[in-house]
N, C-alpha and C positions, 0 to 999 in steps of 0.2 A: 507548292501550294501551302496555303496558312491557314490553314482549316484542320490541322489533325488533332487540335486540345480539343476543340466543340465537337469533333466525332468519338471520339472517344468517350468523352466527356456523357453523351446524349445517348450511349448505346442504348437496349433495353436490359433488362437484366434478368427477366424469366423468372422473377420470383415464386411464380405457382409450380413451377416444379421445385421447389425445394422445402417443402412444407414440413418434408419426415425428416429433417435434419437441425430443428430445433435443441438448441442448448442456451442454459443460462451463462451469462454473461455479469460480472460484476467486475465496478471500480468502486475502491475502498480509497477515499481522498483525504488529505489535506492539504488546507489552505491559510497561506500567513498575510500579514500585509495587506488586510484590505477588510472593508466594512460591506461586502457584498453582504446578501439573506440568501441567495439561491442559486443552485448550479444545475443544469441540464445537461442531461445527456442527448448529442442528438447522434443517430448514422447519417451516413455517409455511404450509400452504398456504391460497391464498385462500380457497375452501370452506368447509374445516373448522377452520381457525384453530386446529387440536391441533398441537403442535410434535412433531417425530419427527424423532430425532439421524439424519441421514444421515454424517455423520464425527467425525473425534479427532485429536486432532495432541497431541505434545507441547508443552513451553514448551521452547525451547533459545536462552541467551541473551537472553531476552526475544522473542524471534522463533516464531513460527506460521507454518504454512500449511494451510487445509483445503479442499477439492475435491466436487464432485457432478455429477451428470448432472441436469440442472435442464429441465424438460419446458417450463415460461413460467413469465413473472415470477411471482412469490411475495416473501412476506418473509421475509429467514431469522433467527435469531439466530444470536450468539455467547455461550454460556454456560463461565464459567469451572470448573471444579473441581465441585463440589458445590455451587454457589450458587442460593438461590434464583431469582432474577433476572439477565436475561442481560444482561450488560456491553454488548451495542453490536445493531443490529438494522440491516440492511440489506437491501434488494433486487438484485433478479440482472439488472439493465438492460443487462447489458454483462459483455462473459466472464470478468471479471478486477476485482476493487475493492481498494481498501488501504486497510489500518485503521492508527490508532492510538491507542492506551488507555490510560490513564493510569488506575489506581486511586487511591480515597481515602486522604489521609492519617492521618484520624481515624476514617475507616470503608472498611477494607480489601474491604469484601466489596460494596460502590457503586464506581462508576466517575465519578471526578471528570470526567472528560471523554474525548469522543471525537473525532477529527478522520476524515472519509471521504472518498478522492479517486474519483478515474477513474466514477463513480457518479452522476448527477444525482438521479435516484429517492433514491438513499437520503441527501444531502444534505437536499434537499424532505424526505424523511420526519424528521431530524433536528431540523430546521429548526421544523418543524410539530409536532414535541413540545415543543419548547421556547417557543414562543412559547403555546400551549395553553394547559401547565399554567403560566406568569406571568399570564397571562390567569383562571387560574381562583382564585391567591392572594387578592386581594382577594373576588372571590365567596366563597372559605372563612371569610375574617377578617370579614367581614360577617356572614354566618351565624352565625358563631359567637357575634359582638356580642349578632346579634338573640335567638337563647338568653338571654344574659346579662341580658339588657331586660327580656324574660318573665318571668324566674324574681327578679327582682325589682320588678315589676309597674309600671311605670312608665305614661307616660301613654300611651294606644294612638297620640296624634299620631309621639310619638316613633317607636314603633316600626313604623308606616304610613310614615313616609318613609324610612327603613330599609329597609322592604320594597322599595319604590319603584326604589332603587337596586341593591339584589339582582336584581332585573328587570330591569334597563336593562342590568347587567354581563352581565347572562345572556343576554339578546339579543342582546350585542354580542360573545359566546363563539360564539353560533347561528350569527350570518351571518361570522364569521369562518371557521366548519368549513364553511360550503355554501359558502364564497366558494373554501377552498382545493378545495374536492371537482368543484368545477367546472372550475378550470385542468385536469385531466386530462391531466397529463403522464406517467402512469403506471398501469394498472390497479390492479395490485398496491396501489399507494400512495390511487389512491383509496377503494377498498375498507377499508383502514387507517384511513384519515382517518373515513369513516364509522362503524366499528366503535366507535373510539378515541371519538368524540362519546358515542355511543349508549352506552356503559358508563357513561363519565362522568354523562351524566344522569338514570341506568335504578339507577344505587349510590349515588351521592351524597350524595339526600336535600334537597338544598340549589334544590331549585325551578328547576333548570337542563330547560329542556322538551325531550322527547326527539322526534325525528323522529317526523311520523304514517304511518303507511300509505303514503299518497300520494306525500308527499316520498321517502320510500323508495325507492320503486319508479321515480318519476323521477330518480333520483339515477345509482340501477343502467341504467335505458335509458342512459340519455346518455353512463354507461361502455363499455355495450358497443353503441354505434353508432359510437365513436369508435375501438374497440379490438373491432371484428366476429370476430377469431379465436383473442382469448384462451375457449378453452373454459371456466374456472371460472367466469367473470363470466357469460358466456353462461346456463350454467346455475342460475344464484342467482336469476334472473328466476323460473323456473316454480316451482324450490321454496320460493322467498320467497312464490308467490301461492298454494302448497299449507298452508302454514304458518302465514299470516294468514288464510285459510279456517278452519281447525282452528282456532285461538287464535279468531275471532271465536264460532267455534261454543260453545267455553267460556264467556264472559265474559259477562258480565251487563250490561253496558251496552246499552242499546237495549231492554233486555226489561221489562215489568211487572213491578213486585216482588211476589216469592210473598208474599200476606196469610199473616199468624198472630194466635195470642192466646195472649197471657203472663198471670201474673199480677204486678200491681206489688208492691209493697216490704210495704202493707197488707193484699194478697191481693187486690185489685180484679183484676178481667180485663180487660188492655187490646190492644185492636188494632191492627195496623198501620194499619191503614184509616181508624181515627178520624185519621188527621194528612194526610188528602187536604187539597189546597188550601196545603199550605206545603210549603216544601223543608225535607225531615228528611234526618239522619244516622242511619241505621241502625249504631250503635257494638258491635259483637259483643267484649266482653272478659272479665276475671274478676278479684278481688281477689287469687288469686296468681300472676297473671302480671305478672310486671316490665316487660316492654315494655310491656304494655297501661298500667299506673300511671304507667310514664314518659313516656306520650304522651298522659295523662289533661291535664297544664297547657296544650299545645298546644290540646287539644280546647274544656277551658276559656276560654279565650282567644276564640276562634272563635265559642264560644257566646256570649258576655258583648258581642263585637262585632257580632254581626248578628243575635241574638234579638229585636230592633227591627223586621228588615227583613222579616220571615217563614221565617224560620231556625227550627229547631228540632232535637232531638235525642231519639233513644230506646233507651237503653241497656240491650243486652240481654248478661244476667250466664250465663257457663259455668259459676256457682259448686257449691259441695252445702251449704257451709254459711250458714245463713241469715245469723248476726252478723258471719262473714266479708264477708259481701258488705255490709251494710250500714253494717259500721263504716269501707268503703272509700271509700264513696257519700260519707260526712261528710269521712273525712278527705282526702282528694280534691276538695271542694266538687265536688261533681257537681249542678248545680242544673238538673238535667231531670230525665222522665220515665226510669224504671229497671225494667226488667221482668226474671225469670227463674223457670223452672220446679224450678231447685236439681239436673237433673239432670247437670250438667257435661256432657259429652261424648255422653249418650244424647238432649240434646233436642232434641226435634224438629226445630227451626229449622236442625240441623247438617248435617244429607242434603238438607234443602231450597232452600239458599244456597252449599253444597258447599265448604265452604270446610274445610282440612285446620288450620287454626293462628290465632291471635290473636296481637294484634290485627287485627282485620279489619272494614272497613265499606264501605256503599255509599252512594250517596246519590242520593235520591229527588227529583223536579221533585213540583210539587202535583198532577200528574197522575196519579202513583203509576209512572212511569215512571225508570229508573235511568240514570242520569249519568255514574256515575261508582264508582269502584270502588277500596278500597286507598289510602286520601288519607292520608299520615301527615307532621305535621312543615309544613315552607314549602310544600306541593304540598295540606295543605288551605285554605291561607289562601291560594293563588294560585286555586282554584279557587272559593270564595267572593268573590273581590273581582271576579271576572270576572261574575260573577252579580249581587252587590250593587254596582255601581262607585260 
């Protein structure tokens, strides 16, 4: 499932139990390099991860100060001026941190660097974005290679051990974030550290595997056994196991795929059902959607690799027009089965898969039982090779 940054992310955070635990909070800043007037403080609470400006300071002389009544640790930013993104992020470990900020030369509105004292937390948390995203360069320039391979079709060796090492970078990104989420030298920070994975590999695209369920949930115990009276972490536990209840109640993995019957390209009527005994893709798209065309080579590829092994596909079109669709099928090389009723958005298949947008698919074991749900890009060929080894 790809839902664990937005539940985490959305817990509550019980702020009214924590009222008698008020302390002040200060950052004592400076800032070089830039003709900003004003910095805000905003939190960040554990919870709910929505930043909300608790302060304002001028800039005078390059010099800041901004202040809050801070209930537990959280993270805060520093955002300058209007910027989209905040120049420096730190937690509240200690009554008092000092910043300094240096803006970009060639990009005044980025912070070339920042240095954090009196802070351990928010060093660690420094610390741990930057070794991250170095960690995640090569994962990107790989991916991107592997793109490049595809689209000019090269030999599947090639691009299998390519893959190979997309995998091994990405497991070695995995155990690098559970490795720091375990030192637990800071609630706030490990919560961060979690979040910060889980987006990463929930947006990406790039075959980076996101925490399951479980891992989760053991991630957050071991937070809060070790930190019993930070209330936000406390409470992330029940609403994290309220929200992966819900989200499993949605999601189609685990359940029998609802049978249908389309008619194919000829007007044959064909069924889900006739492709028991192989592992199908159920491909929901349509010749004028652009995501779906541009994820049609990946799909191809996939197909062309394991239609050997008991692989198959059956594309089902949200089209209305019949030559639209079929002139898409050709020029696409779509070399499977292709069904649709021509109703776009009224067919039936759309309320009975509930799926709001395309491209969208699932995929089916020979049992007629579903697997798998939303595979687009490196995350269908990771879950076929897991299948096919």
């Amino acid at each position: 499932m790809k839902k664990f940054v937005a539940i985490v992310l959305l817990a509550a955070v019980f702020s009214s139990c924590q009222q008698d635990n008020k302390k002040t909070f200060t950052v004592n800043g400076s800032i070089a390099n830039t003709q900003g007037k004003k910095v805000y403080l905003e939190e960040v609470p554990v919870g709910s991860m929505q930043p909300v400006i608790v302060d304002s300071s001028d800039i005078e002389n390059g010099k800041f100060t901004l202040k809050t009544e801070a209930m537990e640790d959280a993270i805060y930013n520093i955002r300058l001026d209007q910027l989209q993104f905040p120049v420096a992020s730190v937690i509240n470990d200690g009554p008092e941190v000092d910043l300094d900020i240096t803006m970009g030369s060639r990009n005044p509105q980025l912070p070339e660097k920042f240095e954090v004292k009196n802070s351990p937390a928010s060093q660690a948390m420094k610390e741990f974005m930057l070794a991250f995203n170095e960690k995640m360069i090569p994962l990107v320039n790989k991916a991107h290679q592997l793109d490049s391979l595809r689209s000019v079709k090269v030999a599947d060796s090639t691009a299998a051990l390519l893959m190979q090492t997309i995998k091994q970078d990405g497991v070695r990104l995995k155990e690098y974030t559970l490795g720091e989420i375990k030192k637990g030298i800071n609630p706030a920070l490990s919560m961060f550290e979690l979040g910060y994975y889980q987006s990463t590999a929930n947006g990406q695209g790039l075959g980076l595997e996101p925490l399951d369920n479980k891992q989760v949930i053991d991630l957050i115990d071991g937070v809060t056994k070790k930190f019993p009276n930070h209330v936000a972490v406390a409470g992330l536990k029940l609403n994290l196991q309220q929200e992966i209840k819900a989200a499993e109640d949605r999601t189609w993995i685990g359940k029998q795929a609802p049978d249908f019957t389309l008619p194919d390209i000829t007007g044959k009527p064909v069924s889900l059902g006739s492709f028991k005994g192989q592992y199908v893709l159920v491909d929901f798209w349509a010749s004028w959607c652009r995501p779906c065309r541009a994820e049609n080579p990946n799909i191809v590829a996939a197909f062309n690799k394991y239609k050997s092994k008991g692989f198959t596909i059956l594309g089902v079109s949200l089209d209305d027009d019949a030559n639209a669709w079929k002139n898409a099928i050709q020029n696409d090389k779509l070399a499977w089965t292709q069904v649709s009723d021509l109703k776009k958005w009224e067919s039936p298949v759309v309320p009975m898969y509930k799926f709001g947008g395309i491209p969208f698919n699932v995929l089916i074991d020979p049992q007629g039982k579903i697997i798998a749900e939303g595979l687009r890009g490196i995350d269908l060929e990771n879950k076929l090779a897991a299948i096919f080894p």
